[in-house]
C-alpha positions, 0 to 999 in steps of 0.5 A: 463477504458481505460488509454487514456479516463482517461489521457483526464480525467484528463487532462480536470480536468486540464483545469477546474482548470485553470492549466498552462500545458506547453507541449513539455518543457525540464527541463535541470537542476535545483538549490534548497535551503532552501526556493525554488527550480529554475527549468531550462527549455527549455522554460526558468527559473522557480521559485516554493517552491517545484519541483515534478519529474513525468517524467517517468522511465528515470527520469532527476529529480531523476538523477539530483537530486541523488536519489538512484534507486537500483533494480533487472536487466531485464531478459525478452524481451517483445513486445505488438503490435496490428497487421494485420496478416494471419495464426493466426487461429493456435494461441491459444486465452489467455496466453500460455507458451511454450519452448521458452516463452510465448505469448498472442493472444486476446481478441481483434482483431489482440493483440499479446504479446510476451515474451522471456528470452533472456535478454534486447534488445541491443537498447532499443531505436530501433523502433519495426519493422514489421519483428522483431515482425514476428520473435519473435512470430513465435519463442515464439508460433511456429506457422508460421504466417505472420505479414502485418500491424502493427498498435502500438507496444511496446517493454519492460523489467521487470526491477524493481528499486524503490528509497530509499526515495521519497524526497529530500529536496524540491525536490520529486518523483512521478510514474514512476520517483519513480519506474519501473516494467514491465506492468503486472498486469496493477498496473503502471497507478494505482500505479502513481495516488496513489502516486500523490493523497497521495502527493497532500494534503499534499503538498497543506496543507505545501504550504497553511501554514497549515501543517508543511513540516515534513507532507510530510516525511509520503508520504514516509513513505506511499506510499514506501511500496505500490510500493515495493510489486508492484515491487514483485508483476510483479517480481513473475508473471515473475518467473512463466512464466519461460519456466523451469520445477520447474518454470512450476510446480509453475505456475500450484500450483499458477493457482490452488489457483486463482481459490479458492473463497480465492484466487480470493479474496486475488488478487482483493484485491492487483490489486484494491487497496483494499488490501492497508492500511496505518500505522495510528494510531487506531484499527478500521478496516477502518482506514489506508485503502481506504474509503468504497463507502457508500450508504447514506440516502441522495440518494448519495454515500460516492465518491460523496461528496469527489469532493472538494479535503478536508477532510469529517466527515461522521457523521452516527449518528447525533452526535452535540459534533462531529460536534462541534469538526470539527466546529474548522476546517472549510475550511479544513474538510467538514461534513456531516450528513447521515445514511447507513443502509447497515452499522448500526454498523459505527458510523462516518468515517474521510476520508482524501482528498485521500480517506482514512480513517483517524479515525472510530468509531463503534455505541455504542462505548463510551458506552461500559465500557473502559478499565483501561489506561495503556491497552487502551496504550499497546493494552491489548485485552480480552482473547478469552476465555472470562474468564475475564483475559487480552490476551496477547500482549508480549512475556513472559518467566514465566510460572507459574500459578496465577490468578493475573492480567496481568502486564502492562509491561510484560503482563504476565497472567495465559492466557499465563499458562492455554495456556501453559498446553494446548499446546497452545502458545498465544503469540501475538506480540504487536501493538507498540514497548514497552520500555525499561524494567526497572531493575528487582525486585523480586516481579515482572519481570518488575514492581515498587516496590509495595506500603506497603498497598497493599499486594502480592498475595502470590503466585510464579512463576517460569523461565521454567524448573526450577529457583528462584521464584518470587512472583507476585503482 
């Protein structure tokens, strides 16, 4: 879809809601307190609890607010323009890096990219005239074509900069206020709607008393490192399209692995957003990541029901203690009953107002036997052997070979000694950071002092490579 069509989109959607759009104001400065913020204005004052800057790269709310805003400086000059031309019949269609660069002609009719390694224009505010552009990609294809019309064109860099933290106070940043890359990959549309959906909840709950303002803390926390490998994203293709050999040879070896089933997949997943998961808590593996667009029993899909901007309770198996649980959260999460017979194993979904996933469950899972709390706590899987005995979660410097039950601090386990004879090294890191270790004892690295009525094992163990045992309880 085109940016336009969803600019008009949004921009009915807008009007839908009866937003006040004041176009062609300049916001000129701005005072914040503790309890709101007043925006200075073209158009005179404005008071509001909160400011959101979105207003673009050269953002005058991230300047006036101090932001910091370090990054990488541009080394490329590029220029997309859609023109009338004769002599284009000797341009190659698609991408094709030369001595000079690189250019693009196509898919449609009279597009030409350029792009040059002659660093940024001196005046990045000059219109972009018809013979610059002549002469730039005469230069970067070394075909003599001749330029008669030009119809749009645009001129940018691959400088990358993205702000340390996306609030201050009451004030926040959003899109291309936040961060700046260059155009390709096309992530900058997508990448600004995500920032605003992941911030828009969340302040509607702050400002409608429902969440404490720490909430907004986490769309940092959130959507920073979402940016950030955007930002590597468009650095490495700039990388590739180097016109030296070592950066020539790195582009083939990269052509080569897209091409791959597994290459394919691991790039549509990062440009569609798929690849994308949150730091929430719980092990599923939906939560953090966007909602799968479910077909339900009710003849409609997941996407559909998410219209109302509020969090929905999908419940797949007609669970009346779940409903109950979401009764207490009426007006604020919606639920709804279905099945989805291409998913059998989903038992219920919680989706956030942005289309993540907050908390899911498997069919049967409360039927299957728990396991004791301190692993359910540290995150202790089952081996993959299946003998029995707990994975490990940490790394361990014992190993000595008992069949004691792992330790719930240090985990060790005759896993770690059975791996260890085989040349194997299952050492997993944990899910969370563990505490500090409480001072040693000698019948365990790191456990209490076991009670008189429960005997140890019987058995040692050593450091590697030699040291005093200990026994293991």
């Amino acid at each position: 879809m085109a940016q336009q069509d969803i600019e008009q989109l949004l921009g009915g959607r807008a009007d839908e809601l009866g937003v006040d759009v004041r176009r062609g104001v300049e916001l000129t400065g701005f005072d914040a307190d503790d309890g709101a913020v007043t925006v200075w204005t073209s158009g005179g004052a404005i008071r509001a609890g909160w400011l959101v800057g979105c207003d673009g790269g050269r953002s005058t709310v991230r300047k006036l607010a101090g932001f910091e805003f370090p990054g990488t400086d541009p080394e490329i000059t590029c220029h997309q323009a859609v023109v009338e031309m004769t002599g284009a019949e000797d341009l190659k269609v698609g991408w094709t890096a030369t001595d000079a660069g690189v250019y693009a002609h196509g898919p449609m009719p009279g597009r030409v990219v350029t792009v040059e390694f002659d660093g940024p224009s001196a005046d990045r505010d000059a219109p972009v005239t018809t013979e610059d552009l002549q002469a730039r990609l005469r230069r970067a294809s070394g075909v003599d074509v001749t330029i008669t019309g030009v119809r749009t064109a645009t001129r940018f860099t691959d400088h990358a900069r993205q702000v340390t933290e996306y609030r201050k106070g009451r004030v926040l940043l959003a899109g291309d206020a936040a961060h700046v890359h260059s155009a390709f990959g096309s992530q900058g549309l997508s990448l600004g709607i995500g920032d605003a959906m992941n911030l828009g909840w969340k302040l509607a709950a702050v400002i409608g008393g429902r969440a404490p303002e720490g909430l907004l803390d986490t769309y940092t926390s959130e959507r920073h490192p979402v940016g950030a490998w955007v930002l590597d994203w468009t650095r490495s293709q700039v990388a590739a399209m180097r016109p030296d050999p070592q950066s020539r040879a790195l582009r083939e070896i990269v052509s080569d692995l897209a091409g791959t089933v597994v290459g394919t997949t691991y790039l549509t997943a990062r440009l569609n957003g798929a690849g994308v998961r949150y730091d929430l808590p719980g092990e599923h593996p939906l939560t953090g990541r966007s909602a799968p667009d479910l077909e339900l029993t009710d003849g409609g899909r997941l996407a559909d029901h998410l219209h109302g901007g509020r969090a929905l309770l999908l419940d797949l198996t007609d669970d009346p203690g779940l409903r109950a649980l979401a009764a207490g959260y009426a007006g604020r999460v919606d639920t709804l009953t279905a099945g989805c017979p291409s998913r059998p194993e989903l038992a219920a979904v919680l989706v956030r107002p942005d289309g993540f996933t907050a908390w899911a469950a498997d069919a049967g899972a409360r039927r299957r036997r728990r396991r004791p709390g301190w692993q359910r706590r540290w995150g202790v899987v089952r081996s993959a052997g299946g003998r029995g005995d707990a994975g490990l979660i940490r790394r361990s410097r014992w190993a000595g070979d008992v069949n004691c039950a792992p330790c719930p601090l240090c985990s060790w386990s005759s896993t770690m000694a059975r791996a260890r004879e085989s040349g194997r090294r299952a050492l997993w890191e944990p899910r969370r950071a563990a505490p500090a270790r409480p001072p040693h004892r000698p019948w365990c690295e790191c456990g209490p002092a076991p009670p008189a009525t429960r005997p140890a094992c019987g058995r040692t163990r050593g450091r590697r490579g030699g040291g005093r045992g200990r026994t293991h309880v």
